[in-house]
C-alpha positions as MATLAB code, in Angstrom:
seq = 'XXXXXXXXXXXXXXXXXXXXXXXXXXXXXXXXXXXXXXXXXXXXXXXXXXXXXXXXXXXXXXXXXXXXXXXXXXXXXXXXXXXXXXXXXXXXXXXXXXXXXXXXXXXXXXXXXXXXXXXXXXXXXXXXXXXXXXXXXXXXXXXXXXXXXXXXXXXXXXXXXXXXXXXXXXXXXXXXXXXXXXXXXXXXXXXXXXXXXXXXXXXXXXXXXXXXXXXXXXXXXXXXXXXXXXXXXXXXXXXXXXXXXXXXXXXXXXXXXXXXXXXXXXXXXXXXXXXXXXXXXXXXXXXXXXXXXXXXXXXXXXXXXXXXXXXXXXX';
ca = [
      28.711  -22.302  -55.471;
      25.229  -23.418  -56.979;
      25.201  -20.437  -59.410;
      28.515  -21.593  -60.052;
      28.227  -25.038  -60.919;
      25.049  -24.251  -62.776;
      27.027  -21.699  -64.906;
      30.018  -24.207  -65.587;
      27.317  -26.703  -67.233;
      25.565  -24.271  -69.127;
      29.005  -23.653  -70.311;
      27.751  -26.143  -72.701;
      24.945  -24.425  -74.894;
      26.688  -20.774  -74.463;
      29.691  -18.508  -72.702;
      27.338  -16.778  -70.477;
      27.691  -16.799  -66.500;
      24.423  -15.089  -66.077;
      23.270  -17.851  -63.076;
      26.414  -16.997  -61.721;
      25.864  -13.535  -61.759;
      22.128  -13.306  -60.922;
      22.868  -15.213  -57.981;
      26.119  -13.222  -57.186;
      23.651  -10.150  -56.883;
      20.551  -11.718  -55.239;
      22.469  -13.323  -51.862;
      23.217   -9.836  -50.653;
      19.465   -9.106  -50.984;
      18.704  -12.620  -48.998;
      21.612  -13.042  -46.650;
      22.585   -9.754  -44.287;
      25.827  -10.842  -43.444;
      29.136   -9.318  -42.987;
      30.971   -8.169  -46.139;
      33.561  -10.105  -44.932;
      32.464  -13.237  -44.452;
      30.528  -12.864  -48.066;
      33.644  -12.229  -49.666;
      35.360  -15.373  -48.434;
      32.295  -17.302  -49.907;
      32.430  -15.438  -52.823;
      36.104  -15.804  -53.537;
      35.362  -19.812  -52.645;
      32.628  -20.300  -55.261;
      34.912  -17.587  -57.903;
      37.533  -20.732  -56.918;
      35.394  -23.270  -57.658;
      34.159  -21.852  -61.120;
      37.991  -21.295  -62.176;
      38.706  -25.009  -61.467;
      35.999  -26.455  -63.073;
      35.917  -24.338  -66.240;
      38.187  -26.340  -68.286;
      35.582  -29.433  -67.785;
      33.089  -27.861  -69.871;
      34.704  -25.079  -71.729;
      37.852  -26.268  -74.264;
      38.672  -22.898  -75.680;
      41.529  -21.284  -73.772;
      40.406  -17.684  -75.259;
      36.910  -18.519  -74.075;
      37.996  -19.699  -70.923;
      39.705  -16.196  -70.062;
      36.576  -14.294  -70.934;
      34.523  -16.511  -68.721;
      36.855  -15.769  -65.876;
      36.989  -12.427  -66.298;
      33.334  -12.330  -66.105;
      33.328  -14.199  -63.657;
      35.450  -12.373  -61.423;
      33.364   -8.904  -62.349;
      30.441  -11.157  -61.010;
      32.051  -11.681  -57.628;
      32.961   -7.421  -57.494;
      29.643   -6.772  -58.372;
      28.631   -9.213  -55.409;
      30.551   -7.762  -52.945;
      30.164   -4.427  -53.419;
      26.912   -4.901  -53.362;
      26.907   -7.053  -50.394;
      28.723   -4.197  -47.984;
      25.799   -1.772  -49.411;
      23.177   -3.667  -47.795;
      25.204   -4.316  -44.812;
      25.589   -0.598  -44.835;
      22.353    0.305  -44.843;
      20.681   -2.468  -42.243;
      23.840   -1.702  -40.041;
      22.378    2.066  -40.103;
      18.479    1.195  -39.909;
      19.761   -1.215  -37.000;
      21.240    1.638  -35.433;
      18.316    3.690  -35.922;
      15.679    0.899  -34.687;
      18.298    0.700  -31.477;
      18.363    4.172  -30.951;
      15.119    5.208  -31.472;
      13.774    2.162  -29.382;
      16.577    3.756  -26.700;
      14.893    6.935  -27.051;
      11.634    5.379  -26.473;
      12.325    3.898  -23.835;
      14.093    7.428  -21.726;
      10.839    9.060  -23.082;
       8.988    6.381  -20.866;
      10.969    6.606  -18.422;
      10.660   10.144  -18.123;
       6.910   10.089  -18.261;
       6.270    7.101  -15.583;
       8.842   10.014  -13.682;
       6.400   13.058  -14.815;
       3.654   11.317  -13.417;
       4.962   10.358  -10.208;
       5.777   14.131  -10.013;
       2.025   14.908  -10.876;
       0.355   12.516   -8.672;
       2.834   13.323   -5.937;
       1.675   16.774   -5.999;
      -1.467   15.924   -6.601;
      -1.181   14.250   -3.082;
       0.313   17.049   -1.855;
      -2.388   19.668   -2.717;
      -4.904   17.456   -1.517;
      -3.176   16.740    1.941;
      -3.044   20.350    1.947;
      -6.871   20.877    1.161;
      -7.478   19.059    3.874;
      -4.880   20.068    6.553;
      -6.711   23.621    6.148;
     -10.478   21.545    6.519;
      -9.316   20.085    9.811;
      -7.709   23.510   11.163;
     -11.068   25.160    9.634;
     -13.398   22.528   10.773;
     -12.455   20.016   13.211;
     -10.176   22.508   15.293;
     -13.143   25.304   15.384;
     -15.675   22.709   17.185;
     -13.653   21.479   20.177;
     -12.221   25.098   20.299;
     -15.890   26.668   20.270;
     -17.501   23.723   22.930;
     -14.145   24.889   25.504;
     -15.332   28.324   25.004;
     -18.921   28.371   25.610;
     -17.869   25.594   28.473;
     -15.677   28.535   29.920;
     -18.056   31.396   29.367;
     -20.554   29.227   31.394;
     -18.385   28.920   34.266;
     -17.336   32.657   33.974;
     -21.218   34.115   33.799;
     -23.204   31.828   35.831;
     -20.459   30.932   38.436;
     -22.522   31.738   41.470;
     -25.767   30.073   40.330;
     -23.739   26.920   39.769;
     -23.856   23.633   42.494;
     -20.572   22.405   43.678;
     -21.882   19.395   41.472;
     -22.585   21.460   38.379;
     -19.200   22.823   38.236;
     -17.608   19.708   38.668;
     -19.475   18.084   35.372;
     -18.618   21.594   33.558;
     -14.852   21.148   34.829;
     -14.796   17.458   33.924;
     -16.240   17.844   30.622;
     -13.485   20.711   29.951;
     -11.142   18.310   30.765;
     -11.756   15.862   27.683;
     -12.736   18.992   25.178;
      -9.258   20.320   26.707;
      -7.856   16.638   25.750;
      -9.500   16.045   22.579;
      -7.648   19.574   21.390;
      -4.473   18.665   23.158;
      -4.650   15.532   20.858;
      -5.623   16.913   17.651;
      -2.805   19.758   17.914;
      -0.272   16.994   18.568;
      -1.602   14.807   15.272;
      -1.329   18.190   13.507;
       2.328   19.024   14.626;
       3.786   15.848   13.989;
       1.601   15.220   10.777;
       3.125   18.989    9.529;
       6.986   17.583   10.708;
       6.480   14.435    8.993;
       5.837   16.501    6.200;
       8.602   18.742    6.537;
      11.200   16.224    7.241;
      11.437   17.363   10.832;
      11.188   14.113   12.539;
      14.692   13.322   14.139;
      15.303    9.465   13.556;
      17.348    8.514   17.121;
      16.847    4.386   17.682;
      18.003    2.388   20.926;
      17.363   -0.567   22.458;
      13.833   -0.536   23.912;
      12.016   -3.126   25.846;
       8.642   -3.426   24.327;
       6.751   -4.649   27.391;
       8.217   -1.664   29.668;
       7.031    1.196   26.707;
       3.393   -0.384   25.924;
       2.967   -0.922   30.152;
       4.332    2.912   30.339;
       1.735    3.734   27.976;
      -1.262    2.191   28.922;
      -2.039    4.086   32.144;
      -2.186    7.525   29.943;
      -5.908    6.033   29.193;
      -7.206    4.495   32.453;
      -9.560    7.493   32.861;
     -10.832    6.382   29.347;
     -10.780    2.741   29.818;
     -12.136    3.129   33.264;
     -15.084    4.942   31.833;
     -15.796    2.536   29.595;
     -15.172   -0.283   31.812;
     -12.655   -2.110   29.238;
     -10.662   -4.890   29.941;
      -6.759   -4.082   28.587;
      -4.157   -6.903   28.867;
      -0.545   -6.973   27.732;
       0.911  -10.346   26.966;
       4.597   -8.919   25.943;
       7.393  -10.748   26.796;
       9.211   -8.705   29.594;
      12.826   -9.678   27.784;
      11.139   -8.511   24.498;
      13.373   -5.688   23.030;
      13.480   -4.238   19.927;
      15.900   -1.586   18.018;
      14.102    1.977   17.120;
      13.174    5.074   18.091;
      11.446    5.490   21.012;
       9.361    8.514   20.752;
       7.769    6.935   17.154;
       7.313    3.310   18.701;
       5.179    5.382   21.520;
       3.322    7.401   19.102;
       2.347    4.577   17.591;
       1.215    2.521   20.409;
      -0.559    5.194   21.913;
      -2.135    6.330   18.664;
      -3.362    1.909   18.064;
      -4.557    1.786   21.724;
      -6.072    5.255   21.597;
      -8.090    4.259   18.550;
      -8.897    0.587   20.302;
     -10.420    2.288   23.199;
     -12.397    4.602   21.442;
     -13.880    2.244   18.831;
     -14.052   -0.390   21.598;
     -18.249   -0.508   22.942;
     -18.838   -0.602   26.899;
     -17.560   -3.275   28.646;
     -15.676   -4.868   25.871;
     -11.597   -6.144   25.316;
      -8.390   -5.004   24.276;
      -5.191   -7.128   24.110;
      -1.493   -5.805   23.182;
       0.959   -8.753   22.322;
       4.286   -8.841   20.484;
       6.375  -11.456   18.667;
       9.527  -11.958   17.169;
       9.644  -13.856   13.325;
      12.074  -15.711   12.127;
      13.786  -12.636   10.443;
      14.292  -11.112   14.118;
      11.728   -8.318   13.080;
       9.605   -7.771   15.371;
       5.418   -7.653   15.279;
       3.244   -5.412   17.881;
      -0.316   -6.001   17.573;
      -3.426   -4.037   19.488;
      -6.481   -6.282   19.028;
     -10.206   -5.060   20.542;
     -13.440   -6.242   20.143;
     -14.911   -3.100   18.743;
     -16.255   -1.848   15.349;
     -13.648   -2.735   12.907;
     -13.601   -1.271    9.744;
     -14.916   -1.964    6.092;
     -12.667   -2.113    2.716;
     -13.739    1.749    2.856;
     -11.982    3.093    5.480;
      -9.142    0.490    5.275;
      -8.448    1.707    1.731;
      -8.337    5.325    2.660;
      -6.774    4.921    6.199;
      -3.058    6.643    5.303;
      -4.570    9.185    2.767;
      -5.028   12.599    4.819;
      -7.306   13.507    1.581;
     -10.069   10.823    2.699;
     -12.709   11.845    5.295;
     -13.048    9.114    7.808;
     -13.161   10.626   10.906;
     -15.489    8.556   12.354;
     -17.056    8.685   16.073;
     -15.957    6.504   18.809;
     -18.534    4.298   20.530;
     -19.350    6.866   22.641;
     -19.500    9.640   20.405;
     -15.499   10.461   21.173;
     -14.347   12.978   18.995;
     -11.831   11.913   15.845;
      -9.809   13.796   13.832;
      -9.708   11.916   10.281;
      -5.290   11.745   10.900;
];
């Protein structure tokens, strides 16, 4: 309408639109806008020129021209106008597709290298699956052997007090393989997918009381205090065989890195949620940022020895 009005006054001097037209050509170049919606404003300002014409321009002959002119003006403005909109439409479409396609490609790598470290994890858990059956099964397996071929060559030379060390020290290099076979079994199930997932109602007292004698030779010998302050109406929801692998695994681990003569308290609470918390607290050892940051990776060595030199696994 500016390129309008300013081509109506210079009506004055000569016949020529040309701020009309320039300005007809340049808004399709500033303004990416439908072609419809440039057309109306086109047609509005082509309106606008027509009735204020015969202000500045007398000749009727002149007048047509003008018009005509004008009118090529707004053509040439809005066929230029759905060009651009054309094109950006198409480069819009090819930003948003190509940005789409950047973004699957992402997606697909964040995916590829899940994948990788995944089995990265996997080979490693492997590698050392195969350094505990090669390693840390061989000792105990080796120290019940030589125990055994003692007993078998040099029966008769033995005291009634002799054998009874060599039987009782069987007895834990028999349980120290007992346990490591079971952490390998269910360690190889979990892996598998094996573990069957059957929950009930459990009362937590009754399972952590249930499992607390299956150590009093241990705590005994270390002359540990072991209290349970569980709520005896405490229950929870879950599988029972897990919830006692678990407790016995935390207590097991409490008593072994627990020195002679010290503590070791089980308690449970319920939040707010209803979820329930057990916890197995001891005086003992504790652990640094080391071990705490490598505790569920089976690729991490930290199979440290108990306070009495008990035997650990690293699982």
């Amino acid at each position: 309408i500016t390129g309008a009005i300013i081509a109506i006054i210079d009506q004055q001097v000569t016949t020529s639109i040309t701020p009309y037209l320039l300005v007809c050509l340049l808004v399709p170049l500033i303004f990416i806008v439908s072609p419809f919606i440039t057309l109306f404003y086109y047609l509005l300002s082509f309106v606008a020129f027509t009735f204020m014409l015969p202000l500045f321009q007398s000749e009727t002959i002149a007048q047509m021209s003008i018009q005509v002119n004008a009118l090529s003006a707004v053509a040439f403005g809005a066929i230029f106008s759905m060009y651009m909109w054309k094109v950006n439409v198409l480069k819009y479409r090819q930003d948003a597709t190509i940005k789409s396609q950047n973004e699957k490609l992402e997606k697909q790598n964040k995916k590829l290298q899940k994948l990788t470290n995944e089995l990265r994890d996997i080979n490693d858990s492997k590698d050392r699956f195969f350094s505990i059956l090669a390693h840390d099964l061989r000792s105990p397996v080796h120290g019940f052997l030589g125990l055994t071929e003692v007993i078998a060559d040099d029966l008769d030379s033995l005291s009634d007090k002799q054998i009874i060390e060599l039987a009782s020290t069987m007895k834990i290099s028999a349980t120290n393989l007992s346990r490591l076979l079971n952490n390998l079994l269910e360690w190889s199930q979990i892996q598998q997918g094996n573990i069957v997932y059957n929950p009930r109602k459990l009362h937590v007292a009754e399972l952590v009381n249930n499992t607390i004698p299956i150590f009093m030779v241990q705590i005994n010998d270390k002359e540990i205090t072991i209290n349970s302050l569980i709520d005896s109406e405490l229950t929870l929801y879950a599988d029972r065989h897990m919830i006692e692998v678990i407790v016995r695994n935390l207590i097991s681990n409490a008593i072994k890195f627990t020195p002679q003569g010290g503590f070791i308290q089980v308690s449970a609470d319920r939040d707010l949620h209803g979820e329930i918390s057990i916890s197995v607290t001891d005086n003992g050892v504790g652990m640094n940022e080391t071990v705490l940051a490598s505790l569920f990776s089976i690729s991490s060595s930290i199979n440290r020895r108990g306070t009495k030199g008990e035997f650990s696994t690293g699982i």
